[in-house]
Every structure is written in C-alpha cells, then in structure tokens.
C-alpha positions in Angstrom: 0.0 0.0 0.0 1.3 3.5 -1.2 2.4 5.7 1.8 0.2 9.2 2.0 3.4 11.7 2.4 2.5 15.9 3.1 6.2 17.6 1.8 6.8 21.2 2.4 9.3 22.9 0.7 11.0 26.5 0.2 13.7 27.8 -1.8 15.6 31.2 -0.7 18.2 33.4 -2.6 20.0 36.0 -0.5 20.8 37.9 -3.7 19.6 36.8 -6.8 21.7 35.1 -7.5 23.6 34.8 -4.6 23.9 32.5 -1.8 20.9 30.2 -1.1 19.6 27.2 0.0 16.2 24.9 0.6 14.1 23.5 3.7 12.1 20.9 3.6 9.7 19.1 6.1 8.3 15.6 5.2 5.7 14.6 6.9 4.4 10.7 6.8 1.8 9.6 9.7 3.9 10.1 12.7 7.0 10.5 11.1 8.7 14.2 10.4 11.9 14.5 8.9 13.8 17.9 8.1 16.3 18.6 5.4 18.3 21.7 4.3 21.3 22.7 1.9 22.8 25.6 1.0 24.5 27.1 -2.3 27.4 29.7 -2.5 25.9 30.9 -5.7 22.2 30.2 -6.9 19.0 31.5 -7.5 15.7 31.6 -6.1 14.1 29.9 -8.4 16.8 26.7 -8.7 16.5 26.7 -5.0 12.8 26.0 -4.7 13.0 23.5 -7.5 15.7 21.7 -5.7 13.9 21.7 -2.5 11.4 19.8 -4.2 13.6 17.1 -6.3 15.4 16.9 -2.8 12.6 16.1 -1.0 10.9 13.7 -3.7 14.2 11.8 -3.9 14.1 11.4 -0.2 11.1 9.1 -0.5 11.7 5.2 0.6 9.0 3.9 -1.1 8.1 4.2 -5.1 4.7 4.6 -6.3 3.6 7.0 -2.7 0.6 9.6 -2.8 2.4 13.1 -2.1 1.2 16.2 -1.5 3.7 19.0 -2.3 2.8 22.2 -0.7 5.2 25.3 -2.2 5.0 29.1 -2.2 6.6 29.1 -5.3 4.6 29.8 -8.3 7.3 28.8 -10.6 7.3 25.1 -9.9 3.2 24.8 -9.0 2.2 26.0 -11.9 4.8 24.3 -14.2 3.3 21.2 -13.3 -0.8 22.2 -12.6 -1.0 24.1 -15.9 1.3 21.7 -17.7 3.8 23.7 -18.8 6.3 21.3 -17.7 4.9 18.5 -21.0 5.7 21.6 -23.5 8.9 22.3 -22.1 10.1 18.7 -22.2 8.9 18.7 -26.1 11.2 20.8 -26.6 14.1 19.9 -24.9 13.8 22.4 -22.5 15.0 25.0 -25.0 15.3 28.4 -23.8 14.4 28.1 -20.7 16.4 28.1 -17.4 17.2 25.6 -15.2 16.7 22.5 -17.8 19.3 20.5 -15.5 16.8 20.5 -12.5 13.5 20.0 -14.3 15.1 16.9 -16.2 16.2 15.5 -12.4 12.5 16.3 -11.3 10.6 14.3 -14.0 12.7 11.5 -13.0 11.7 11.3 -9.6 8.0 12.8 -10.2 7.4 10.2 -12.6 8.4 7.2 -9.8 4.7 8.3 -7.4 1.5 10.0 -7.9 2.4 14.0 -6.7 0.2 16.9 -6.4 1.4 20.2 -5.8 -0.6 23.1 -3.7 0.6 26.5 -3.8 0.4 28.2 0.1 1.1 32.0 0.2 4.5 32.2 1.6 5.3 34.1 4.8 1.6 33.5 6.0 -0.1 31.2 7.8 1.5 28.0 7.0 4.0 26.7 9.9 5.4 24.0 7.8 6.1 26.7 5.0 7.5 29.2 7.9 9.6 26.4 9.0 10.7 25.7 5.5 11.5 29.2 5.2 13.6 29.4 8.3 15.3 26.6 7.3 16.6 27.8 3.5 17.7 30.7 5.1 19.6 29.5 7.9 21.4 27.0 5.0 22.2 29.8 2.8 23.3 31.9 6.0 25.7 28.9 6.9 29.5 28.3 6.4 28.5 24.9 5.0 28.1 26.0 1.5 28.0 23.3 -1.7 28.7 24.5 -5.5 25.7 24.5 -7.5 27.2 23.0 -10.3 24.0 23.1 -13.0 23.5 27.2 -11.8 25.3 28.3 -15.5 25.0 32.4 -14.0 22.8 33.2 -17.2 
C-alpha cells in the first residue's frame, strides 16, 4: 500500500543570485523528517525547485501519494497548468534551469504527486519552517557548488 506523504518545501536566494539554500519538512503519519542545503551561488528559483527534487528523492517507497505544498509559483504552476509537458517537447529550449527540471521528472514520474501553492510568509507553519530553514542554510558556512546554476 502506497504511503500518503504531506512535503513542504521552500527555496531562498539571498541575492539573486547569490547565496541560497532549501528547507524541507516531510511529513508521513507520525513521522517528520527535516532537510536543508545551501549554495554559495544560486538563484531563487533553482533553489525551490531543488527543495522539491530533494525532497521527492528522499522518498523510501516508489509509487507513494504526495502532497507537495510550495509558495513558489514557478514550480506549481509548471506542473498544474502543464507547462512542464511543453517544455520537455522541446528539450527544455530556452528556458532556465533545464538541469533540474530533467532530475524532477525523474523522480515525479516514480509516485503520484500533487502540488498546492500556500502563500509564503503566511499562515502556514510547515512553510515558515521551510523558510527558516533555506535561510539558515544559505546563512551557513556549510556552502556546496551548484554546479548546474550556469549564471545566465
């Protein structure tokens, strides 16, 4: 039986670009698990795509119902308005960040995802968390290359 997963995930550029970094809180029955990274030089928008391949990667079990909840617009609406099946077509031509979006079909693909956008800096406490998270991994001296971030 597929596990029901709720993943929360933020992205955060101090500059953009600039240094960033991703939270993300998976939650799964009683289970909570927390994961962050951060970047010496990135971009917002890599960031909260990341947070999401990160987070979908971090999954035990294949074939799982998530429940993505984002504040980012970008990666929600890539995939509810179906963007995302254009830009494949195409081989992602012209548009940024082809690296990451190539590494999230492959894991999107493996379960059966939905994706919520939640208005960041609101209400949400797993969002807030998320937040707090991304920025306290960008703020750190713990800092990984982004090696598919090509500065264009």
């Amino acid at each position: 039986m597929a596990a029901d997963i709720r993943i929360f995930t933020d992205g955060s550029a101090l500059g953009n670009p600039g240094r960033g970094g991703y939270g993300i809180v998976l939650l799964s029955g009683p289970h909570r698990k927390e994961l962050s990274q951060g970047f010496r030089l990135t971009t917002n928008n890599r960031m909260e795509l990341m947070a999401v391949c990160v987070a979908l990667e971090a999954l035990r079990f294949r074939g799982s119902n998530v429940t993505v909840f984002s504040d980012s617009k970008y990666v929600v609406e890539a995939v509810n308005k179906n963007w995302l099946a254009g830009w494949e077509r195409t081989g992602f031509k012209g548009k940024k960040n082809p690296d990451l979006w190539m590494r999230f079909l492959r894991i999107y693909r493996e379960h059966n995802v939905r994706f919520i956008w939640v208005k960041g800096h609101a209400t949400t406490v797993e969002n807030n968390r998320c937040d707090e998270l991304a920025v306290a991994a960008a703020s750190s001296d713990n800092l990984l290359e982004d090696v598919g971030y090509d500065g264009a």
